[in-house]
C-alpha positions as CSV (number, residue, x, y, z in Angstrom):
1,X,102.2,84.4,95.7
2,X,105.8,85.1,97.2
3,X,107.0,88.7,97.4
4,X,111.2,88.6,96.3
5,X,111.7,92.8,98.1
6,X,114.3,94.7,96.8
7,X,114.6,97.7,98.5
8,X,115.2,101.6,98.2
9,X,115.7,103.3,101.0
10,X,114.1,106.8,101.4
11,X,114.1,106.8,97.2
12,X,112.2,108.9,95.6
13,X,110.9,110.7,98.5
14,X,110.9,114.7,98.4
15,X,109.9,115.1,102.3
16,X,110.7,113.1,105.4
17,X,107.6,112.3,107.3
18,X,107.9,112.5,111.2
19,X,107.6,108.8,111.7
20,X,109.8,107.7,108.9
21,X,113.6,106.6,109.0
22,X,113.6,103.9,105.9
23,X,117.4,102.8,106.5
24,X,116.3,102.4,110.1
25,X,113.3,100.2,109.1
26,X,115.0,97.9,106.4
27,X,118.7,98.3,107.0
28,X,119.2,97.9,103.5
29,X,120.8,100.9,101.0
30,X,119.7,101.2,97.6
31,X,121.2,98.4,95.2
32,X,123.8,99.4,93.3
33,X,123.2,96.5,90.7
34,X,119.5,96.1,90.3
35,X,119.8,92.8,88.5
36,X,122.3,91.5,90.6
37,X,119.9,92.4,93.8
38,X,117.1,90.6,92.1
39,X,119.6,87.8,91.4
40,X,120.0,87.4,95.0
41,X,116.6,88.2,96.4
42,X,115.3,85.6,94.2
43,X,117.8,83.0,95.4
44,X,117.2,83.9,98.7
45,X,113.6,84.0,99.0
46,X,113.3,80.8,97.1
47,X,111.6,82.7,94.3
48,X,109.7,80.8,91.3
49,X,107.6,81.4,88.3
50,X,104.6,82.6,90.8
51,X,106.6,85.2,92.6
52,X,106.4,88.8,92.2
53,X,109.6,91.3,92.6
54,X,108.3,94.1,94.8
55,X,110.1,97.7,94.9
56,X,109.6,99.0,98.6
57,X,111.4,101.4,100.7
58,X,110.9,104.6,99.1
59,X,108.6,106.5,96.7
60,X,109.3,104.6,93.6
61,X,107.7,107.0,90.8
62,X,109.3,109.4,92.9
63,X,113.0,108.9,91.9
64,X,113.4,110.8,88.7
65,X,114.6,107.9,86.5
66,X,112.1,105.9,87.9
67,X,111.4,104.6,84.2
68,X,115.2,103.7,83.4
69,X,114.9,101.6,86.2
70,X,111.6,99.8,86.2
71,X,112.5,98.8,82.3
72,X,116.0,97.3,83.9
73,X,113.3,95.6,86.8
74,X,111.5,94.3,84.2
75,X,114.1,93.0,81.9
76,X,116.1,91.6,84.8
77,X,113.0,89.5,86.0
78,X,111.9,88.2,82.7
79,X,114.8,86.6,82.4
80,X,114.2,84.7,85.2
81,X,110.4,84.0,84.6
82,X,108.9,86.4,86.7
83,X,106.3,88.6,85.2
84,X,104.7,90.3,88.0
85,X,106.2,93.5,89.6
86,X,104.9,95.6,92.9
87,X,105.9,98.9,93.9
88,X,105.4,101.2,96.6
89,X,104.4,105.5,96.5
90,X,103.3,108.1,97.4
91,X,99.6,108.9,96.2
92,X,101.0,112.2,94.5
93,X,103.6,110.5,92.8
94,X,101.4,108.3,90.2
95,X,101.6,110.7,86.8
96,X,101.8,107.3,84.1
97,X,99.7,104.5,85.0
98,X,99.7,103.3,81.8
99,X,103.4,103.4,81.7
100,X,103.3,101.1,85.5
101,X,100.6,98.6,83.4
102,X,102.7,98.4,80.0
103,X,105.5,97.4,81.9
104,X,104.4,94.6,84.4
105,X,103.5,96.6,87.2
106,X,100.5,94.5,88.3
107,X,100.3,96.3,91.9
108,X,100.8,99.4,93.0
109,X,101.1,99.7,96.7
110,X,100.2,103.4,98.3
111,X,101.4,105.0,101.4
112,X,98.2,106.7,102.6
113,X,98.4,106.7,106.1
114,X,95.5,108.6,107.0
115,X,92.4,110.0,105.2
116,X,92.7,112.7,107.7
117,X,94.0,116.2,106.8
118,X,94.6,117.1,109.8
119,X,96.7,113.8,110.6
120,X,98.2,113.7,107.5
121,X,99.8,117.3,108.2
122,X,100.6,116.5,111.3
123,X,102.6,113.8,110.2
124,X,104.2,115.9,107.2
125,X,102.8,114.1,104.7
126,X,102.1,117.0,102.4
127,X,99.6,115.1,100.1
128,X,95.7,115.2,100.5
129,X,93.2,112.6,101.0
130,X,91.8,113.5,97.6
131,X,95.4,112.6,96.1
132,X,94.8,109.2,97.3
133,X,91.4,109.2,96.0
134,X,92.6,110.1,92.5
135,X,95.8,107.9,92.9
136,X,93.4,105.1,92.9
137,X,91.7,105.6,90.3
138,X,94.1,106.5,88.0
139,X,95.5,103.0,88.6
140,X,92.0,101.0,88.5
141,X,91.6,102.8,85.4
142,X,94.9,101.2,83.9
143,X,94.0,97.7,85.2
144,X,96.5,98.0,88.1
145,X,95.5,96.3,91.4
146,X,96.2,99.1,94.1
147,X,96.8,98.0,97.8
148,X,96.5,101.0,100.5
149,X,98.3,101.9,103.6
150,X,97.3,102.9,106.5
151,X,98.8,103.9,109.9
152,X,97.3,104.9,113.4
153,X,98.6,106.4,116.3
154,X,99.9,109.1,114.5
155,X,100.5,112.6,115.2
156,X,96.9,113.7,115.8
157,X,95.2,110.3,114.9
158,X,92.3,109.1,117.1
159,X,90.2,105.8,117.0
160,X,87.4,107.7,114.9
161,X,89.8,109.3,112.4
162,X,91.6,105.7,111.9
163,X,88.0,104.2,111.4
164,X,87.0,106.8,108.8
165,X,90.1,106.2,106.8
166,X,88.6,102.8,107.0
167,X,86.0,103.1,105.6
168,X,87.2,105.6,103.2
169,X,89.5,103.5,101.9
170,X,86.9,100.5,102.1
171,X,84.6,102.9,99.9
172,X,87.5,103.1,97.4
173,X,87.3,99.5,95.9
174,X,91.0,98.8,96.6
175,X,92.1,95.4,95.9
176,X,94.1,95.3,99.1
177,X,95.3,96.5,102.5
178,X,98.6,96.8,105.1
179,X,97.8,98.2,108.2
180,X,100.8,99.6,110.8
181,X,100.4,101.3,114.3
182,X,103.1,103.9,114.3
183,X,106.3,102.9,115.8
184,X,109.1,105.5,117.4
185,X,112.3,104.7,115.1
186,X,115.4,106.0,116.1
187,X,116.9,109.2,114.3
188,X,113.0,110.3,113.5
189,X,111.0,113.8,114.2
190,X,108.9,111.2,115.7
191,X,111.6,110.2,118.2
192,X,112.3,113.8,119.0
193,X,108.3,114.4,119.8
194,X,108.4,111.2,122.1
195,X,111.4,112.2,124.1
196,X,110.6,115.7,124.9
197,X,107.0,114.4,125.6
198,X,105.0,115.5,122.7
199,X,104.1,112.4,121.3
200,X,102.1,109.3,122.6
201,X,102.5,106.2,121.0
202,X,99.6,104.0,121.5
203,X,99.1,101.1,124.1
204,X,99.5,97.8,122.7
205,X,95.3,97.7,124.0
206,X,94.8,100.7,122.4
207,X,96.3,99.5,118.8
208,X,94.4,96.0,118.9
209,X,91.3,97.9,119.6
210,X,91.7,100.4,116.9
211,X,93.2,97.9,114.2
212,X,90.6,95.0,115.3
213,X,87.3,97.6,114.7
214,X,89.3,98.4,111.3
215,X,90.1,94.4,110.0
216,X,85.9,94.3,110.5
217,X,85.4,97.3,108.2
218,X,87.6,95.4,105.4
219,X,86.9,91.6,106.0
220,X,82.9,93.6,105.5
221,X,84.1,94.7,102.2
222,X,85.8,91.8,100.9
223,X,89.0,93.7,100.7
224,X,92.3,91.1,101.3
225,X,94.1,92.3,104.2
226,X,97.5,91.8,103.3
227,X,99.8,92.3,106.7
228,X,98.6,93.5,110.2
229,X,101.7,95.6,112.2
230,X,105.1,96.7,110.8
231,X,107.7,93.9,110.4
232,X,110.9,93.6,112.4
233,X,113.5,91.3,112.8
234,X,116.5,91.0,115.1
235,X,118.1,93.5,113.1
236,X,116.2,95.8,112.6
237,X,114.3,95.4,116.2
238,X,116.6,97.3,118.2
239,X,115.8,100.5,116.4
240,X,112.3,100.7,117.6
241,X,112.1,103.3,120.6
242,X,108.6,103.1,121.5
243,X,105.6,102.3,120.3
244,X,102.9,98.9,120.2
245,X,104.9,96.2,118.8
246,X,104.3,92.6,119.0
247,X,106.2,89.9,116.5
248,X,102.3,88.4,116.8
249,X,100.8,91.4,116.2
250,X,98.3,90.8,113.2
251,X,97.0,87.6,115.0
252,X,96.3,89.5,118.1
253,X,94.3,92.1,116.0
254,X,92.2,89.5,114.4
255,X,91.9,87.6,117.8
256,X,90.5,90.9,119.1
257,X,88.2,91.0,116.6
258,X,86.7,87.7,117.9
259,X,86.7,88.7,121.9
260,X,84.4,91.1,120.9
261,X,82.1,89.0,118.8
262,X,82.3,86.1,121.9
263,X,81.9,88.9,124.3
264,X,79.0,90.6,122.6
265,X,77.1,87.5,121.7
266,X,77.2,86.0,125.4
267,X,78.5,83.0,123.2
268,X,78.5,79.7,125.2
269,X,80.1,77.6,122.1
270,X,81.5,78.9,118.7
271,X,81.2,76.7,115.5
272,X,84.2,77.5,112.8
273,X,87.0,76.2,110.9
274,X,89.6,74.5,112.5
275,X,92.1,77.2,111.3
276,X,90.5,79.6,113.0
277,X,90.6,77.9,116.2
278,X,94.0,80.2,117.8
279,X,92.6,83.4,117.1
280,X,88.7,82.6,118.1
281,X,89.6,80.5,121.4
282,X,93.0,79.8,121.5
283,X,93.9,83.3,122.3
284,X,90.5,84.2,124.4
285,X,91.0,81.2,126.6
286,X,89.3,83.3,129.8
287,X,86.3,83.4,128.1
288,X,86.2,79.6,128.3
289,X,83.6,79.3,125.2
290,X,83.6,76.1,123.9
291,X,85.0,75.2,120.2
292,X,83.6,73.2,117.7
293,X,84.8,72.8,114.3
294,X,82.6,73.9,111.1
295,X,82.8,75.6,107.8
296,X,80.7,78.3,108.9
297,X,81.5,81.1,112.0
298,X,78.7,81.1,114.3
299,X,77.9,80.8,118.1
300,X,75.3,79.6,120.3
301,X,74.3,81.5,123.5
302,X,71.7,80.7,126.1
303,X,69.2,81.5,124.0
304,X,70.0,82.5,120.5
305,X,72.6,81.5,117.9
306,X,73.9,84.3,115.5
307,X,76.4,84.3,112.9
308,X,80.0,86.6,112.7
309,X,78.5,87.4,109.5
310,X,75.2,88.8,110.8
311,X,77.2,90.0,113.7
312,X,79.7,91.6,111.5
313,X,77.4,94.3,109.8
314,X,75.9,95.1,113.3
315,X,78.6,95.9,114.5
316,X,80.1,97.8,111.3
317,X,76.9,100.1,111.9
318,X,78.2,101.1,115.4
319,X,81.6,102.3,113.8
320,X,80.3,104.1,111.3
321,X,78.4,106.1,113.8
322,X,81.5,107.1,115.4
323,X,84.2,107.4,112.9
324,X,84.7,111.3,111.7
325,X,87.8,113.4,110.8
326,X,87.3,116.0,113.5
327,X,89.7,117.3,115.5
């Protein structure tokens, strides 16, 4: 399904989180003709009957005629055969699923970050892990697919606070998630913090460790895992400070994923699909394992043969041993 974004800047949103600077991110400023915007997004993106108009950028419930606008959305795109819409918000923002349902809203994407308090009010998020629980479902409840956000690295995060969001999230049923390590924008608290010292971004290591241990605990629960690290383009690049970026980033994550599965397993040769070939041994060429193509992902060591699947809830147990909200 293609995505046709039109975006809203900082919309919507009542507080500015230390990490966030939406112009900064999109370099776009809210659409002063919302069916002329769609117009062009559509044309741009190559949009057809299967694509969906997402609203991103801002906390779309948020704005206060948020329903003016989505009946506009949804007039606008009718008219050009689409008849799926997405939008982005905050988890304490969602007061009429029903409404969002009635109105083809068929995804509703949240802005979690963390399932942390202590994280979340670091990062001045001012909402509450149980907001996000009972954002969710309220929207499951109206038959709205819900994808979740989450970040690490931020203010306060660790690896075992990131993997319990994980599996908190995993625990939720979602339908979907996006997962960003936290970049230093320009003009941001967050920028502030990281010049006078205050704030560590993570490593680029650190970030493919953290986000590979968490693409286990979804790909475990069968939840789609939409987009691995924050998109940037040439534009919009030069406004990222600090922080792990890489324009590869979510291959590297899942590639990582599969180090530790070769590494663990003492594997020798690894049977897969073809497609999987660059992320099992294309980017873990050291480890000189041998490839061979199957439909199944499994590896033969000197003197065993185990499959990622098997492997995969072993290795799930050892996170969950470790992952906890403490400080």
């Amino acid at each position: 399904m293609k995505i046709i974004p039109i975006f809203f800047p900082n919309a919507g949103c009542k507080y500015r989180c230390v990490f966030c600077n939406e112009w900064m991110a999109t370099m776009k400023r809210v659409p002063l003709s919302i069916c002329e915007e769609i117009k062009k997004a559509y044309a741009f993106y190559h949009g057809d009957e299967n694509s969906e108009i997402a609203l991103y950028g801002g906390t779309f419930t948020g704005i206060k005629e948020w329903k003016e606008i989505l009946l506009r959305v949804e007039e606008c795109a009718l008219k050009i055969g689409i008849t799926r819409i997405r939008i982005s918000t905050r988890p304490d923002e969602i007061e009429d699923a029903e409404f969002l349902s009635n109105h083809h809203v068929t995804f509703v994407e949240i802005g979690a970050q963390s399932m942390c308090e202590d994280v979340l009010e670091a990062s001045k998020r001012y909402h509450s892990a149980k907001d996000v629980k009972n954002a969710i479902k309220s929207l499951t409840k109206a038959n709205v697919k819900v994808s979740v956000h989450l970040m690490t690295g931020l203010p306060k995060d660790t690896k075992s606070k990131s993997l319990f969001s994980a599996f908190e999230v995993a625990n939720l049923n979602v339908d979907a998630v996006r997962i960003h390590p936290t970049l230093v924008l320009k003009e941001t608290e967050l920028e502030r913090l990281y010049i006078q010292k205050k704030y560590v971004p993570q490593t680029l290591k650190e970030a493919l460790d953290w986000v590979s241990d968490m693409v286990a605990i979804f790909l475990d629960s069968n939840i789609t895992i939409e987009r691995l690290g924050m998109y940037q383009d040439a534009q919009t690049l030069p406004n990222v400070v600090g922080g792990p970026y890489h324009p590869a980033f979510g291959e590297l994550a899942r590639a990582a994923l599969y180090r530790k599965f070769l590494i663990s397993t003492n594997a020798l040769k690894v049977h897969a699909p073809d497609k999987l070939r660059s992320q099992i041994v294309g980017r873990n060429k050291d480890l000189k394992v041998e490839f061979k193509e199957d439909g199944k992902i499994w590896v033969e060591s000197e003197n065993a043969t185990i499959s990622f699947k098997k492997w995969l809830k072993e290795h799930i147990v050892k996170l969950k041993e470790i992952s906890k909200c403490d400080s």
